[in-house]
Residue frames as qw, qx, qy, qz and C-alpha x, y, z in Angstrom:
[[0.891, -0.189, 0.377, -0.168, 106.43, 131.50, 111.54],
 [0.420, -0.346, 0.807, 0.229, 108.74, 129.00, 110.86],
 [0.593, 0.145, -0.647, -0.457, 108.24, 126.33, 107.27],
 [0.352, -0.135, -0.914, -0.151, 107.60, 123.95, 109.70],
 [0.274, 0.225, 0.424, -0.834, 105.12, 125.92, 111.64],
 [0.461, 0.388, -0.115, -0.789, 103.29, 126.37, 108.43],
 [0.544, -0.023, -0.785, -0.296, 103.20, 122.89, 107.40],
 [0.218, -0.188, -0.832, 0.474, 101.84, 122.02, 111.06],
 [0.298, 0.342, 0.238, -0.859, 99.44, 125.09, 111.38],
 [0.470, 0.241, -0.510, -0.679, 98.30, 124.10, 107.62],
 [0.419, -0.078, -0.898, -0.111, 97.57, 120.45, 108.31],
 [0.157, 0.441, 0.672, -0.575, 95.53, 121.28, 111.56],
 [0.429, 0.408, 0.103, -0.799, 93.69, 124.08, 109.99],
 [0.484, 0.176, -0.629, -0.582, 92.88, 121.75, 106.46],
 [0.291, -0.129, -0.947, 0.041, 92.14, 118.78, 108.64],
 [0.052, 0.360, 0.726, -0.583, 89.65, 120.47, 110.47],
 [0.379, 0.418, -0.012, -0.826, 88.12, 122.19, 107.41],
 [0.449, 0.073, -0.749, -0.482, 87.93, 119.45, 105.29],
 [0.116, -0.269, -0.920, 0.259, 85.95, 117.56, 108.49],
 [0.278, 0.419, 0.255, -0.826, 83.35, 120.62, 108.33],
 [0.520, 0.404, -0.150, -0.737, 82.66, 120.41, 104.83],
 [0.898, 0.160, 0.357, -0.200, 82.54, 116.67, 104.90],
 [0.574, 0.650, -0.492, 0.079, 86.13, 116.34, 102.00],
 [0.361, -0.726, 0.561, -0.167, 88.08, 114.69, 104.64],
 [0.767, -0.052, 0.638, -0.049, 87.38, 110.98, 104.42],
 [0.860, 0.352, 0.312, 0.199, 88.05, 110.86, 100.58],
 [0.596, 0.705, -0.271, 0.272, 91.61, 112.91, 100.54],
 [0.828, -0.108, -0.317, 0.451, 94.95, 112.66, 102.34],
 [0.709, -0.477, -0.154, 0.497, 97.23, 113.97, 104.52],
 [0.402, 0.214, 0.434, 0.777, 99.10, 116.09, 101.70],
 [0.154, -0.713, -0.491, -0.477, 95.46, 117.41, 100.26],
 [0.343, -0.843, -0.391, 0.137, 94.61, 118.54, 104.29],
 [0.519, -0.426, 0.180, 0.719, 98.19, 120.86, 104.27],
 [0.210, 0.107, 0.308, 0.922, 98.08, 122.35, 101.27],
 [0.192, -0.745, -0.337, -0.543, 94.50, 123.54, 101.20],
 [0.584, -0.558, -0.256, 0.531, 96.19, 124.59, 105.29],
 [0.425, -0.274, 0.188, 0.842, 98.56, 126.61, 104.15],
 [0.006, -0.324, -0.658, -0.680, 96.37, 127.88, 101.21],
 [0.239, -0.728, -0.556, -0.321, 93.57, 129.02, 103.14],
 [0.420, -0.691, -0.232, 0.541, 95.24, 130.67, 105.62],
 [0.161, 0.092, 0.207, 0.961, 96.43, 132.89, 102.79],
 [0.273, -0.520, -0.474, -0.657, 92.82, 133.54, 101.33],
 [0.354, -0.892, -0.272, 0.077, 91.38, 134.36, 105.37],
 [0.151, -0.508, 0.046, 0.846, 94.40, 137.00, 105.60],
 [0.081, 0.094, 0.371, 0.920, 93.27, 138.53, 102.44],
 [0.352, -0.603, -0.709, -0.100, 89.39, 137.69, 103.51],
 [0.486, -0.671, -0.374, 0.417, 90.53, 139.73, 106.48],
 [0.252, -0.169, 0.180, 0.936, 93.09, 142.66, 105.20],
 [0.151, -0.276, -0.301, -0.900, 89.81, 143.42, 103.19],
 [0.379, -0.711, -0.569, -0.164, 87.08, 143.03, 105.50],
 [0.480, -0.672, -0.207, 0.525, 89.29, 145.01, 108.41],
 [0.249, 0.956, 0.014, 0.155, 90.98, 147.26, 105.85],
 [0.152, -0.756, 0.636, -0.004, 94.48, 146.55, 107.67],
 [0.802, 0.165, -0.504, -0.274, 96.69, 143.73, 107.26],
 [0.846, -0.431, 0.188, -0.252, 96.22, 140.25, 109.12],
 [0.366, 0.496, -0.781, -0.093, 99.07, 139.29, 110.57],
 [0.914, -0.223, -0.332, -0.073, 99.77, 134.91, 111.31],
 [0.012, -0.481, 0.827, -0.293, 100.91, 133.97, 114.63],
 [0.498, -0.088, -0.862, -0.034, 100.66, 130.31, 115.88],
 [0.240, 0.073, 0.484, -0.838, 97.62, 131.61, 118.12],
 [0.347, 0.415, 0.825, -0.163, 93.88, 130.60, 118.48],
 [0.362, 0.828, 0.115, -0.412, 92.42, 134.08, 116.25],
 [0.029, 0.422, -0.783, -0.456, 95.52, 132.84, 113.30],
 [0.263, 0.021, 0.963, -0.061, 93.92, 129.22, 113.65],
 [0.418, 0.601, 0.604, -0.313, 90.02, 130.47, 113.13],
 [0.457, 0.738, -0.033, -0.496, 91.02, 132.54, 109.94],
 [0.213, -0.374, 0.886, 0.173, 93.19, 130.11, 108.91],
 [0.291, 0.229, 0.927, -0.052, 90.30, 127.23, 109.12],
 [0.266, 0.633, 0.374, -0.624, 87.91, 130.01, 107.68],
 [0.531, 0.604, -0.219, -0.553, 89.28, 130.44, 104.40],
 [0.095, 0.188, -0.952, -0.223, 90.18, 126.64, 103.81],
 [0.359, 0.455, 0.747, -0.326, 86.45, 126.47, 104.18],
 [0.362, 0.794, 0.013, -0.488, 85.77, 129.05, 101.68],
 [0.343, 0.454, -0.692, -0.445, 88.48, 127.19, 99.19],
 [0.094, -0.001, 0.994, 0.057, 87.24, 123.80, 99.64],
 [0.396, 0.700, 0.506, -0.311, 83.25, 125.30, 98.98],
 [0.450, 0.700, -0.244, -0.498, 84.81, 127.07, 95.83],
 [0.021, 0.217, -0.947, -0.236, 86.95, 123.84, 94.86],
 [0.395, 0.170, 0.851, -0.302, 83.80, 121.96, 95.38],
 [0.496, 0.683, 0.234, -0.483, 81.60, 124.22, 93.29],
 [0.357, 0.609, -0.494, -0.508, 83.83, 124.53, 90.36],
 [0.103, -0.163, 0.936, 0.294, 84.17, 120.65, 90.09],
 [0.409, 0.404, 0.813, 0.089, 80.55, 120.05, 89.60]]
């Protein structure tokens, strides 16, 4: 994918994890991208080691869900470590 793919893919996928875990309403626009772009790393690696091969990203719905999957999983470790 394009850089702006990945800033578009990243801002869906953060904006839709930070509305799961309830972070949305008290960061920005910015915040929802990077932890985007950022969690889609951590679900490919989530994935390369649960499947044992590596996951690759196209701008598809099964990208999107591991995408949103591990910007859940960094915004529940970001969450823990602050308190």
């Amino acid at each position: 994918m394009g850089f702006l793919s990945w800033i578009v893919f990243g801002a869906l996928a953060g904006w839709v994890a930070s509305t799961i875990t309830g972070a949305g309403e008290r960061r920005g626009c910015l915040f929802n991208v990077l932890v985007g772009v950022v969690g889609a790393f951590v679900g490919g690696l989530l994935m390369q080691f649960i499947t044992g091969r590596p996951f690759g990203f196209d701008f598809n719905l099964p990208s999107f869900l591991v995408a949103v999957l591990g910007a859940v999983v960094l915004l529940v470790l970001v969450g823990a470590a602050r308190r």
